[in-house]
C-alpha positions as CSV (number, residue, x, y, z in Angstrom):
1,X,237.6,-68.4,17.7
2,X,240.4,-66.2,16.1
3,X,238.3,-64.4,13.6
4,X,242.0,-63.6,11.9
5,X,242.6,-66.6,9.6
6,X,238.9,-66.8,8.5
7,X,238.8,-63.4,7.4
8,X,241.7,-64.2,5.3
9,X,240.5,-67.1,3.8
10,X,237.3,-65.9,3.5
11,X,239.3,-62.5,1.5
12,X,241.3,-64.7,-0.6
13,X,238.2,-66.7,-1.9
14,X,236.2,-63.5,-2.9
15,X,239.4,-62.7,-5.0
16,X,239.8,-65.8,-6.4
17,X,236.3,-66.5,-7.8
18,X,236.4,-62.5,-8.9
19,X,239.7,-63.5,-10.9
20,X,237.8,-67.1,-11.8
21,X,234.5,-65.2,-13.4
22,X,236.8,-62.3,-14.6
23,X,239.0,-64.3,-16.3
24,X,242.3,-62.4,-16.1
25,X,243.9,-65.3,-16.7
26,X,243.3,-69.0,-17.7
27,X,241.9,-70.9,-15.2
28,X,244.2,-73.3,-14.5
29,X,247.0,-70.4,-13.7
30,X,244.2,-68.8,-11.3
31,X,244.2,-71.9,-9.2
32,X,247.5,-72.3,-8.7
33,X,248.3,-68.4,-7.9
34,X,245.6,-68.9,-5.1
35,X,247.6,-71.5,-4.4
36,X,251.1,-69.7,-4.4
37,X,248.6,-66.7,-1.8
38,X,247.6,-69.4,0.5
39,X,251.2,-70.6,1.2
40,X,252.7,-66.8,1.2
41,X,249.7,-66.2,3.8
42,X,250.4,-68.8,6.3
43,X,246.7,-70.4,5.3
44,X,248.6,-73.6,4.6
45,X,251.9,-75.3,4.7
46,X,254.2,-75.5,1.4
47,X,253.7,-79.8,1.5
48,X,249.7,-78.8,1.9
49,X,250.1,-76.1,-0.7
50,X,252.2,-78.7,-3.5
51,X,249.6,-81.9,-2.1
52,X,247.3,-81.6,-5.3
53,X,249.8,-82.5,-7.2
54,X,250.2,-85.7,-5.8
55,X,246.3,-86.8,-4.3
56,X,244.9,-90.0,-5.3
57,X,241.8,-87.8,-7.1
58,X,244.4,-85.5,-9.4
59,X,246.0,-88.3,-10.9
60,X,243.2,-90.4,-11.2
61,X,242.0,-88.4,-13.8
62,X,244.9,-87.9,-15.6
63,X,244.6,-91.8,-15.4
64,X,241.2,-91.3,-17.6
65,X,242.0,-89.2,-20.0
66,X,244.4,-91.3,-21.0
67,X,242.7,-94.6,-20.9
68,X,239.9,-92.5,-22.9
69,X,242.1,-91.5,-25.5
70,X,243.1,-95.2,-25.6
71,X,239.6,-96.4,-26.7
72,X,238.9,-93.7,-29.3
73,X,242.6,-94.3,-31.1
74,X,241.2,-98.0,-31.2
75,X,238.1,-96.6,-33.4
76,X,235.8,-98.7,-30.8
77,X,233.1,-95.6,-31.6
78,X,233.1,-96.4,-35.3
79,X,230.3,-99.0,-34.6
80,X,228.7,-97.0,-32.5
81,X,228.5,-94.4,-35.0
82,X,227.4,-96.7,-37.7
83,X,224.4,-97.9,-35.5
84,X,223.5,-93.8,-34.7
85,X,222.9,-93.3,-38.1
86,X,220.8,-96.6,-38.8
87,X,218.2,-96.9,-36.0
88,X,218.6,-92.7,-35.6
89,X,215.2,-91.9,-37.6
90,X,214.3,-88.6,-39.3
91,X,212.0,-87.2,-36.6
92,X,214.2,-84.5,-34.1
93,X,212.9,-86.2,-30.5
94,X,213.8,-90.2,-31.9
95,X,216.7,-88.5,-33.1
96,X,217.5,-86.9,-29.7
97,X,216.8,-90.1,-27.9
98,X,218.7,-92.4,-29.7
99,X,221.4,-89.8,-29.7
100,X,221.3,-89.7,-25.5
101,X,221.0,-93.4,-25.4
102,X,224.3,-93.5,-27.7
103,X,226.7,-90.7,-25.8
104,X,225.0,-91.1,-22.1
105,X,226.1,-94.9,-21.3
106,X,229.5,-94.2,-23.5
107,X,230.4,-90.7,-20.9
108,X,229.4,-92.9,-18.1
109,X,232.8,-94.6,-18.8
110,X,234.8,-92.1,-21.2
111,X,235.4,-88.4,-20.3
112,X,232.5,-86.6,-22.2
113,X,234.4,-83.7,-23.4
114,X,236.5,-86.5,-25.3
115,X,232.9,-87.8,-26.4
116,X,231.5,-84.7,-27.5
117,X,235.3,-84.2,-29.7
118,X,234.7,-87.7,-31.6
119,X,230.5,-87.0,-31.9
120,X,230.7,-83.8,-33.1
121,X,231.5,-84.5,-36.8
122,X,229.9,-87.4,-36.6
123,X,226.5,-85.6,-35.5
124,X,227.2,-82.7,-38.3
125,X,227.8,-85.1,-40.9
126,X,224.3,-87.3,-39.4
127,X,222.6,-83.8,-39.7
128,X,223.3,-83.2,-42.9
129,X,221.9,-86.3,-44.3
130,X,219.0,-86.5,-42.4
131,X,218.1,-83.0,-43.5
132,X,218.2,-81.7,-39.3
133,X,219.4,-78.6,-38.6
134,X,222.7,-79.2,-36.7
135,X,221.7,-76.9,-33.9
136,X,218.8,-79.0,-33.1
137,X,220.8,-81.5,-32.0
138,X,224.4,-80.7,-30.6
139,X,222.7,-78.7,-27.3
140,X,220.9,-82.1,-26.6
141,X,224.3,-84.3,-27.4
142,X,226.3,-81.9,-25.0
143,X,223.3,-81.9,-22.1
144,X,223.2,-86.3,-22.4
145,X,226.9,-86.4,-22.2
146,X,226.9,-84.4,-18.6
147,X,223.8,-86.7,-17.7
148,X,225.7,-89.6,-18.6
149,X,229.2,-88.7,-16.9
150,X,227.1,-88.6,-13.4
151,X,226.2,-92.4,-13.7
152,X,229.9,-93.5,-12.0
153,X,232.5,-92.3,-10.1
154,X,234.6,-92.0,-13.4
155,X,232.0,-90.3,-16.0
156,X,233.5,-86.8,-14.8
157,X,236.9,-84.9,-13.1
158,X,234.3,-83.6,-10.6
159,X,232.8,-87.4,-9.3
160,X,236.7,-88.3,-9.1
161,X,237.2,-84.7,-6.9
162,X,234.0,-84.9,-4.5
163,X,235.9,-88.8,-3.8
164,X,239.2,-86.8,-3.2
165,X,237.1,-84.3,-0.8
166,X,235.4,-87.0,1.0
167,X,238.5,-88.8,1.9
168,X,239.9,-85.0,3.4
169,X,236.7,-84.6,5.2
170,X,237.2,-88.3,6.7
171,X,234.9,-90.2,4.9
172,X,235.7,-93.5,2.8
173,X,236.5,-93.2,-0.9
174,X,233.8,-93.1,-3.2
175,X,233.3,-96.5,-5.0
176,X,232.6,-97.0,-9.3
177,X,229.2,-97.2,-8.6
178,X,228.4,-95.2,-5.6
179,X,226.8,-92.3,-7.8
180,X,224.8,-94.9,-10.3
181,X,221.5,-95.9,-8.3
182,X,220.7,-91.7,-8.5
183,X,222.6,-91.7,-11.9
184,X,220.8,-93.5,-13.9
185,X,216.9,-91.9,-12.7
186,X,218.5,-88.7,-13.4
187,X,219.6,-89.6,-16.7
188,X,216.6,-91.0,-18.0
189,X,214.7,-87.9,-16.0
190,X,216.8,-85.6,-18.7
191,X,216.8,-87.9,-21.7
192,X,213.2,-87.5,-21.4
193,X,212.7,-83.9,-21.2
194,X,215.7,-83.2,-23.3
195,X,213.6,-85.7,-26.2
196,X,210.5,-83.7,-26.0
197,X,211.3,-80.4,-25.0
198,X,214.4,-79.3,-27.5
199,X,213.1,-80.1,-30.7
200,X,210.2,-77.5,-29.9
201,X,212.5,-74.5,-27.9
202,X,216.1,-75.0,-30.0
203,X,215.7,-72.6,-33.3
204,X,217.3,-73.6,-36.4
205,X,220.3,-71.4,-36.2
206,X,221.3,-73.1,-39.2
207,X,219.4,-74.4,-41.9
208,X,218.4,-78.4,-42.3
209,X,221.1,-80.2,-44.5
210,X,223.7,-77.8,-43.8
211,X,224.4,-74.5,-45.9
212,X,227.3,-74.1,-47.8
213,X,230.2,-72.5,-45.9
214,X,230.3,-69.1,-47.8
215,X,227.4,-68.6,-47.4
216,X,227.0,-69.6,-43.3
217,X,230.2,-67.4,-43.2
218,X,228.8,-64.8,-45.4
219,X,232.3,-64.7,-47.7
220,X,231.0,-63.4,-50.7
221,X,232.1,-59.9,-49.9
222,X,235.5,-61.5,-48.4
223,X,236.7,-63.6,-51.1
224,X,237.7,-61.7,-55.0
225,X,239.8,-62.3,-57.5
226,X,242.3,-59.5,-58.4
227,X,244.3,-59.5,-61.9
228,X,247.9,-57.8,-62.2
229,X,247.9,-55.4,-65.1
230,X,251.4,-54.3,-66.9
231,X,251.0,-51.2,-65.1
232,X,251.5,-53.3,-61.5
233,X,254.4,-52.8,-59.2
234,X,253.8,-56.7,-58.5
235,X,255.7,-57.9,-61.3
236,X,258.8,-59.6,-60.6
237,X,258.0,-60.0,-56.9
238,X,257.6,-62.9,-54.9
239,X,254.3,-62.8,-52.7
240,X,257.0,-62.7,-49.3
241,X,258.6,-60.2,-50.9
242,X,256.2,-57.9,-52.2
243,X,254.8,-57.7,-47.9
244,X,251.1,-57.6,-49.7
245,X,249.7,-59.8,-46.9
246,X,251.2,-58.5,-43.9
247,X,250.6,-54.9,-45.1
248,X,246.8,-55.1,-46.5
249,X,245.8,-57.3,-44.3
250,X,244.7,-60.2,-47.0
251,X,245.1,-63.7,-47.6
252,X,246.0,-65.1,-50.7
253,X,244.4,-68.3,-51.2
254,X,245.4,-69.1,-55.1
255,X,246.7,-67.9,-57.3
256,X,245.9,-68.8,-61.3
257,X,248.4,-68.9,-64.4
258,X,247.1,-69.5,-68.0
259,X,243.8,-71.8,-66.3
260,X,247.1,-73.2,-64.2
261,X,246.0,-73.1,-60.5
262,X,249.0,-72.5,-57.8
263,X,247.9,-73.7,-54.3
264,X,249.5,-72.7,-50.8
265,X,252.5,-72.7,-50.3
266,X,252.4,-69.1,-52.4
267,X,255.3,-67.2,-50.4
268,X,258.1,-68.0,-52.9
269,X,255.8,-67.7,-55.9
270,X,256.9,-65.1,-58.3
271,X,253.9,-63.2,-59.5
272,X,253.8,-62.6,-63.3
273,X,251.8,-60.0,-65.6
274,X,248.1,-61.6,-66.4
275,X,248.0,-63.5,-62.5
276,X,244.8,-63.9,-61.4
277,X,245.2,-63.9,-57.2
278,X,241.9,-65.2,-55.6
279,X,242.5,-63.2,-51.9
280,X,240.9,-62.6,-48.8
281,X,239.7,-59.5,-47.3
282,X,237.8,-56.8,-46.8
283,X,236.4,-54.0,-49.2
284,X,239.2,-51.3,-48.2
285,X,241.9,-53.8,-48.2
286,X,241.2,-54.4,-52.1
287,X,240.8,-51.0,-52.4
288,X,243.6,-49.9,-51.0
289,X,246.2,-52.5,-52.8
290,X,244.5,-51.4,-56.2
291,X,245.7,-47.9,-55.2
292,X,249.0,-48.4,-54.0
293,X,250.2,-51.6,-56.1
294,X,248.3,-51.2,-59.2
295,X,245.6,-54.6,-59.4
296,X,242.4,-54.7,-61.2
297,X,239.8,-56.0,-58.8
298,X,237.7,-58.6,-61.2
299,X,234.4,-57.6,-59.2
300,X,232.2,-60.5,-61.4
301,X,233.6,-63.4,-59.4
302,X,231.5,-65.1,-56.7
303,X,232.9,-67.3,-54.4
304,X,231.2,-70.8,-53.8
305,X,232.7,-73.1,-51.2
306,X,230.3,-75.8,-52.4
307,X,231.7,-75.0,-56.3
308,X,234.9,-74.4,-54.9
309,X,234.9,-77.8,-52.8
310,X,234.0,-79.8,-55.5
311,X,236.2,-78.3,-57.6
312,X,239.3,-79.2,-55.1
313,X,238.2,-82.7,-54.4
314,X,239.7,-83.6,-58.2
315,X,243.0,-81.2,-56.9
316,X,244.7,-80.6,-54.1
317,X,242.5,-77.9,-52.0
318,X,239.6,-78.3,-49.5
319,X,237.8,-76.2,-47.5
320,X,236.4,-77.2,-43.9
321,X,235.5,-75.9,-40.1
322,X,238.6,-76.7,-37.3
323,X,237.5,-76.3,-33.7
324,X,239.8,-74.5,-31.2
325,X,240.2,-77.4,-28.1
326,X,240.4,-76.4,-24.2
327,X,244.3,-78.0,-24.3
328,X,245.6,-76.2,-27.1
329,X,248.5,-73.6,-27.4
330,X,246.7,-71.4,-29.6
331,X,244.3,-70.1,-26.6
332,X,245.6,-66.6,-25.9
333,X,247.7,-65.9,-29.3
334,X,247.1,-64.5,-32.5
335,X,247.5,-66.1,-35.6
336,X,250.2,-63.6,-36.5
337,X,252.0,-64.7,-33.4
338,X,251.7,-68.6,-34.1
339,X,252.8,-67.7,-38.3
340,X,249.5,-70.0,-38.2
341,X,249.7,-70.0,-41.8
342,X,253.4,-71.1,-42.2
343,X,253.3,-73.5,-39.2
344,X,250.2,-75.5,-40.7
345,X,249.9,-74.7,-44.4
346,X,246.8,-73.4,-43.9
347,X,244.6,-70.0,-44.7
348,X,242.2,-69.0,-42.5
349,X,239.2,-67.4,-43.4
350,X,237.0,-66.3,-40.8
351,X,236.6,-66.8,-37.1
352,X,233.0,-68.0,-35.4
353,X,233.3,-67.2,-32.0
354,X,229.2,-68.2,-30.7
355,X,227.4,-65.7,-32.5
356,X,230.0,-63.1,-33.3
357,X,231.4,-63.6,-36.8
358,X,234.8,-62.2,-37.4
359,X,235.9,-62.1,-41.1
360,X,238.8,-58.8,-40.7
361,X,242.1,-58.5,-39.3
362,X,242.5,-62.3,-38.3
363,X,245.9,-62.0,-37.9
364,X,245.2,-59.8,-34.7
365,X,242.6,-61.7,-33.1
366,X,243.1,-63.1,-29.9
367,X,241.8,-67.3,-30.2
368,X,239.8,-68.8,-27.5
369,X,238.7,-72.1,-26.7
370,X,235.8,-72.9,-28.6
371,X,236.5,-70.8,-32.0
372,X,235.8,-71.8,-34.6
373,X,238.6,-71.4,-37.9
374,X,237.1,-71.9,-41.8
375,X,239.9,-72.9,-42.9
376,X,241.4,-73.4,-46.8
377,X,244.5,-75.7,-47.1
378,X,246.0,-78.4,-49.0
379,X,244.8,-81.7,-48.2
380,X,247.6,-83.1,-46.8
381,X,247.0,-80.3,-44.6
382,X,244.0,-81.6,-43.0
383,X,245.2,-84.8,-42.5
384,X,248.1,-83.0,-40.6
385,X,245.5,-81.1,-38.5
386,X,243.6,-84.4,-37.9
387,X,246.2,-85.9,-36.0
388,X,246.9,-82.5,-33.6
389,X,246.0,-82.5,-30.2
390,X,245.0,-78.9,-30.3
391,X,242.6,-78.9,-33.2
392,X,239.6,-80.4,-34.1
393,X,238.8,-81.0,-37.9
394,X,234.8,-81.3,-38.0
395,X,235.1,-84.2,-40.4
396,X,235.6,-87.8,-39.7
397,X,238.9,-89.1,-39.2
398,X,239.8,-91.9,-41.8
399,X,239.6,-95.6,-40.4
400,X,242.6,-95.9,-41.6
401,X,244.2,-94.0,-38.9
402,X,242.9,-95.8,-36.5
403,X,244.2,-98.8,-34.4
404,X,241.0,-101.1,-35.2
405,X,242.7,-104.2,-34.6
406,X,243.1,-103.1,-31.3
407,X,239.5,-102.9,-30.5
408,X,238.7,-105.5,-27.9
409,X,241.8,-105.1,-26.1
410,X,241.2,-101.6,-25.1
411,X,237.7,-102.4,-24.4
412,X,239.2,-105.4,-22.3
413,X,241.6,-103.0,-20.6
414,X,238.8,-100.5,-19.8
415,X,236.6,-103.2,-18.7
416,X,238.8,-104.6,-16.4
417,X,239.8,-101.4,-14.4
418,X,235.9,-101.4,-13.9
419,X,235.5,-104.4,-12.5
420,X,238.6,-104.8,-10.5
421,X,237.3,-101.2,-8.9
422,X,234.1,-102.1,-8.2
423,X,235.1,-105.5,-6.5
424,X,237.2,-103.3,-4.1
425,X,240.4,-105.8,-5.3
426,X,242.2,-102.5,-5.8
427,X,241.4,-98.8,-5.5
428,X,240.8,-97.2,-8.4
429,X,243.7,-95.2,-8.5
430,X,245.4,-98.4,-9.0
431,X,244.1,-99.8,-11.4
432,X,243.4,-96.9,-13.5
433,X,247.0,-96.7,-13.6
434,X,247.6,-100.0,-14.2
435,X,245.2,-99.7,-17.1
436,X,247.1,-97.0,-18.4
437,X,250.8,-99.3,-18.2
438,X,248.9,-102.0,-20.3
439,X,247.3,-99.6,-22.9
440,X,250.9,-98.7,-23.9
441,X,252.1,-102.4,-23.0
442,X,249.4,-103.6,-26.0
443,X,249.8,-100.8,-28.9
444,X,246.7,-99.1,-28.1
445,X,248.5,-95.9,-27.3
446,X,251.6,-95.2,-28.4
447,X,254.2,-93.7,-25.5
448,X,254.5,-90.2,-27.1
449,X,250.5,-90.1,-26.9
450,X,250.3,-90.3,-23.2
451,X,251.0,-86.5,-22.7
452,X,249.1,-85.2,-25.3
453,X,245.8,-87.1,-24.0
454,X,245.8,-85.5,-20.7
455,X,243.7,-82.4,-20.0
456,X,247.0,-80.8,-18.6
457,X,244.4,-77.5,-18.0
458,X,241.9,-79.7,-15.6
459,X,245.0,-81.5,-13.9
460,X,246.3,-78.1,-12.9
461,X,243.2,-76.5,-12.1
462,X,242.7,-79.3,-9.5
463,X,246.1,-79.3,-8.5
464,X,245.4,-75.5,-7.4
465,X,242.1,-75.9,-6.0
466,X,242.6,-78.6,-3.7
467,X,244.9,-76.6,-1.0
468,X,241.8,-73.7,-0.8
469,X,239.7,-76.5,0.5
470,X,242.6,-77.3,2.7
471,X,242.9,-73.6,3.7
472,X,239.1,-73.7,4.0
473,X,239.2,-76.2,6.5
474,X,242.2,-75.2,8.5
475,X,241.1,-71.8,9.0
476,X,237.6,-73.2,10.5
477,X,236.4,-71.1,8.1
478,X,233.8,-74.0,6.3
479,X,232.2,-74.3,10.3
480,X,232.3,-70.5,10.4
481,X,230.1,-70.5,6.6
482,X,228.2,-73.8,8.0
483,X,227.2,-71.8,11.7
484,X,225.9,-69.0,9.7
485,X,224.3,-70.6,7.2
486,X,222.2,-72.8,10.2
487,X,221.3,-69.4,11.5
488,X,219.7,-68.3,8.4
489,X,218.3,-72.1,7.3
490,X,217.9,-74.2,10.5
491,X,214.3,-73.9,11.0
492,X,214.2,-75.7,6.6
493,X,213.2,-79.1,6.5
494,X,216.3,-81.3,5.6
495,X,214.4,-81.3,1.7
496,X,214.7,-77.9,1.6
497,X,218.1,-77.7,3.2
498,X,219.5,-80.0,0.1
499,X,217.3,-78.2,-2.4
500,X,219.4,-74.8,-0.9
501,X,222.3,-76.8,-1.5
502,X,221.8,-77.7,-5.1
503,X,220.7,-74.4,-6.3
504,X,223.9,-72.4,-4.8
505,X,226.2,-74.8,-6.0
506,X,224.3,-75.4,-9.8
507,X,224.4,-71.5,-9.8
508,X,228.1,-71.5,-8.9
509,X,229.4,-73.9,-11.2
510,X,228.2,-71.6,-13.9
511,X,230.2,-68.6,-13.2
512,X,233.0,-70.7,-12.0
513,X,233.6,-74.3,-12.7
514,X,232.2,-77.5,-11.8
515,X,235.3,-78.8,-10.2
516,X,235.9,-75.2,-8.5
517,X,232.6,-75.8,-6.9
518,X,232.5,-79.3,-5.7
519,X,235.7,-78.1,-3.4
520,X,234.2,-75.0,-2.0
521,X,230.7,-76.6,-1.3
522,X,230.9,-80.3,-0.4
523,X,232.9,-79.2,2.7
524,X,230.6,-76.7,3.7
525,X,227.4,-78.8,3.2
526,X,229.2,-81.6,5.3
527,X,229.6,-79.1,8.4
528,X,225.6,-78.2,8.1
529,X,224.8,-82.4,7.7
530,X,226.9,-82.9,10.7
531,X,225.4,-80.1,12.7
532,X,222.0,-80.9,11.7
533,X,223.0,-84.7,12.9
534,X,222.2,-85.7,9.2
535,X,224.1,-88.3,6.4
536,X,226.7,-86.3,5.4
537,X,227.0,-88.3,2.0
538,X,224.0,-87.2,0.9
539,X,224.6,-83.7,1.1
540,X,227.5,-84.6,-1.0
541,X,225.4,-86.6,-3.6
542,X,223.5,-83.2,-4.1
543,X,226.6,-81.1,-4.1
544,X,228.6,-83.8,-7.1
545,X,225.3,-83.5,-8.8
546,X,224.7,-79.9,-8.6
547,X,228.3,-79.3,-9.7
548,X,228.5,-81.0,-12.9
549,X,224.6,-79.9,-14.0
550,X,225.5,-76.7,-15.6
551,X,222.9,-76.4,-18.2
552,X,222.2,-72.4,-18.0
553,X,225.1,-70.8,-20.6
554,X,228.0,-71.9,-22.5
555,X,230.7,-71.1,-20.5
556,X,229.9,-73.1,-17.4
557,X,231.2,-76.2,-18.6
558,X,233.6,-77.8,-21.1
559,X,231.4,-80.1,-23.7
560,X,228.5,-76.5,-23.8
561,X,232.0,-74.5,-24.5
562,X,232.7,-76.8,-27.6
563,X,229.5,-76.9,-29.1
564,X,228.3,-73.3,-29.2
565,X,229.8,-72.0,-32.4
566,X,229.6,-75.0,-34.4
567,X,225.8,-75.2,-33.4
568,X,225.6,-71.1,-34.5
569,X,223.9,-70.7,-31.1
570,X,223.2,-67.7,-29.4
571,X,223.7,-67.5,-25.2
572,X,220.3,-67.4,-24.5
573,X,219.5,-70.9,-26.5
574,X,220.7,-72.7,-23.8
575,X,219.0,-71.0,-20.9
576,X,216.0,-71.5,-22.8
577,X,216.3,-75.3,-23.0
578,X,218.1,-75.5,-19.7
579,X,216.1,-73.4,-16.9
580,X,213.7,-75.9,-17.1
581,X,215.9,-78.9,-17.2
582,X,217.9,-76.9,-13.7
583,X,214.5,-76.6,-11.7
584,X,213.1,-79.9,-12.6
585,X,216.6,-81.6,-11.2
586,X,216.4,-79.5,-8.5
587,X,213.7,-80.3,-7.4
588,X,213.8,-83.9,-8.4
589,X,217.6,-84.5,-7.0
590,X,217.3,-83.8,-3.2
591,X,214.0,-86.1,-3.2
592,X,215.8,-89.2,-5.1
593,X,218.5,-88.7,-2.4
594,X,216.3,-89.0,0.6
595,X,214.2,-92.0,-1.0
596,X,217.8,-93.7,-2.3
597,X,220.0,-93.1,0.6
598,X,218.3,-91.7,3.5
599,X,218.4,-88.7,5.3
């Protein structure tokens, strides 16, 4: 065997998951520069390299996030919402339960991280009137939704891949319901422990009913009023003009005339002797504008988002939490950069990134997915952010935005691709597309929509992955990993072999991705089922399974990613609930496939 190609392979995949766990750069742009490697290598053909692109599993779930996006613009999760809340209860485990019976059956169908967007103010808001501490309850939401999405082939990008894999590897395609007779026990399995165990191991990182944003951002040493005296070189100046902001590093959020309050937008305001401005930021930066441009700090004013919401609600002003999402432009820019302020008519206050807090130089911070932005705007604002594809306003959107006549027909539409699936009258590539022609066709989506509803970051990242499974395979490499790996494991019992199997790949998928690790491992485990003279399927059962469980941290998969800093959770808060969710399933898994499936 020439030793050659696998070395290379072999060289290029240590460097790629290096640059996947380092994160150098996003993701998506990781997978396809191993991509660009392989074909500049020889390791596999510019049509093999550029074949992501177009396989049946890539745009099948672009297919889905478009048909999901289709039934939440309908509102169909409004009712769902409304029966949350009335059969929900006040004790944390019924809570948790009827939560997981809620989101598991509904990711079975929709993509979760799409769930988890539409829940997430909805569970916030449930929270604060059941007098739960949010953090109780959004680890539990984000565990059922990745329990749920493994009941059919659609739940999750990764069941759709491990298809696409299968049908490289010569196998048939996967069918709707191939994963649901192990789906469902493992669902119930988790809904269980998830019931019992979370209320008792998740802390209240934040306090039952909800605190008031100042203080759960700590802004009462952020937020003061400052008055400009005669003496003040301010006078006559417009905010723009005077470079205040830019140069002190503060945010004016209003500024008040004779008991007349000004709102955003400020930049053109000319400031007058006697303005009170109510600003943003830290102790030096008031200290130092007091020096330099003459203000009186008023240091007896104490800032109270509750007062201050209230307040608002009879004016123009509001004051609320927006979520960074994975597809958004911001990722990687600064809000300098973006003229955040200009381009939304918003202030931003602080940034909650998991545990760290950041309330200084905003304008320089770097966003990620997952921050969190306090933000103060006008509220035609908000309802401008409600309707980005970037952001995530943690409030309910109004019904009125919402296509609720459209209900059944998108539920008809979704329905159908179902059932024409699993009767085998057409694959489900087709009729996932077709699905997607008749949302539009019907007025559930409008065209313009289509785009913004894919997860352009997952299409890509699969696009880039899929030729390193190709080069895997073409360099013999996967039956050079599977011949070793028989030297070291052939004497295991096929249990233990799966159970091997599971635990490498669940401990993969959290430094890497789920999707990264369904193509690196399912090829490898079918070379050791094939050697072994075992059913190759159900080493790729365990390996689909494996992949999407990723229950240890909150950076090993999308929906943990989303929830960490609205839940104030800290990293170890999910390795505590989720070590002993990981061992139980692995444990558990490799048995149900052997008494399901055979072995």
């Amino acid at each position: 065997m020439d030793i050659s190609p696998i070395f290379l392979t072999i060289t290029v995949l240590i460097i790629a998951l290096i640059a996947f766990i380092a994160e150098w750069l996003p993701v998506d742009l990781t997978a396809l520069s191993i991509t660009v490697v392989l074909m500049l290598l020889g390791l596999v053909t510019p049509n093999e390299g550029i074949s992501g692109f177009g396989n049946s599993a890539t745009i099948t779930v672009m297919a889905m996030f478009i048909l999901s996006a289709g039934i939440t613009k309908t509102g169909i999760l409004n009712v769902v919402r409304d029966w949350l809340i009335k059969w929900g209860g006040k004790n944390p485990s019924r809570q948790i339960f009827t939560l997981g019976m809620v989101v598991g059956p509904i990711s079975a169908f929709i993509n979760n991280t799409a769930v988890v967007a539409i829940f997430l103010p909805i569970v916030e808001q449930w929270s604060k009137q059941t007098k739960t501490s949010v953090s109780k309850l959004l680890i539990p939401m984000s565990f059922m939704t990745i329990l749920g999405g493994l009941i059919t082939l659609i739940g999750t990008s990764t069941n759709i891949l491990a298809s696409g894999v299968a049908v490289q590897l010569g196998y048939p395609e996967f069918t709707i319901f191939q994963f649901t007779a192990l789906g469902l026990p493992v669902f119930f399995i988790g809904l269980v422990y998830i019931s019992l165990a979370a209320p008792k191991l998740l802390p209240a990182r934040k306090p039952a009913g909800g605190e008031s944003l100042s203080e759960d951002y700590e802004l009462k040493e952020y937020v003061s009023e400052m008055i400009i005296p005669p003496n003040s070189s301010l006078i006559g100046q417009t905010l723009r003009s005077s470079e205040i902001q830019r140069k002190f590093d503060l945010d004016v959020l209003e500024i008040i005339r004779n008991d007349e309050h000004f709102p955003p937008p400020l930049a053109d305001k000319v400031l007058a002797l006697g303005d009170i401005l109510l600003v943003r930021g830290s102790r030096n930066s008031l200290l130092n504008i007091k020096d330099e441009r003459g203000v009186e700090i008023l240091a007896d004013f104490k800032f109270n988002s509750t007062e201050m919401e209230k307040e608002n609600s009879q004016e123009a002003e509001k004051i609320a939490e927006v979520l960074i999402l994975s597809n958004s432009r911001l990722i990687g820019t600064t809000l300098k950069d973006l003229r955040f302020r200009q381009r939304y008519n918003c202030t931003v206050l602080a940034i909650r990134r998991g545990e760290e807090l950041i309330r200084e130089r905003l304008g320089k911070v770097t966003l990620k997915f997952g921050d969190l932005l306090l933000i103060q705007a006008p509220k035609e604002s908000f309802i401008g952010l409600q309707t980005t594809r970037e952001l995530l306003v943690l409030e309910e959107k109004n019904r009125e935005s919402l296509r609720q006549e459209k209900v059944w027909i998108s539920l008809g539409i979704i329905v159908g691709v179902i059932l024409i699936s699993a009767f085998d009258i057409v694959p489900i590539l087709v009729s996932s597309l077709a699905g997607v022609i008749l949302m539009v066709i019907t007025g559930c989506l409008k065209p313009g929509e289509i785009y913004g509803s894919v997860r352009w970051d997952i299409i890509f990242l699969l696009a880039g992955l899929i030729p390193l499974g190709i080069a895997m395979d073409n360099s013999g490499t996967n039956q050079w990993l599977a011949d070793n790996l028989l030297r070291v494991a052939g004497n295991f019992s096929p249990y233990w072999i799966l159970v091997l199997f599971y635990f490498s790949t669940s401990m993969l998928t959290e430094v890497l991705s789920n999707n990264a690790a369904v193509v690196l491992m399912i090829p490898i485990a079918v070379k050791v089922a094939e050697s072994m003279g075992l059913d190759a399927l159900s080493f790729m059962y365990v390996v689909t399974f494996a992949a999407s469980n990723s229950y240890l941290a909150p950076i090993g998969y999308q929906t943990n990613t989303m929830i960490y800093a609205p839940g104030g959770y800290k990293f170890l808060d999910y390795t505590r609930v989720g070590l002993p969710l990981t061992i139980t399933l692995t444990i558990i898994v490799p048995l149900l496939v052997m008494k399901i499936y055979g072995i």
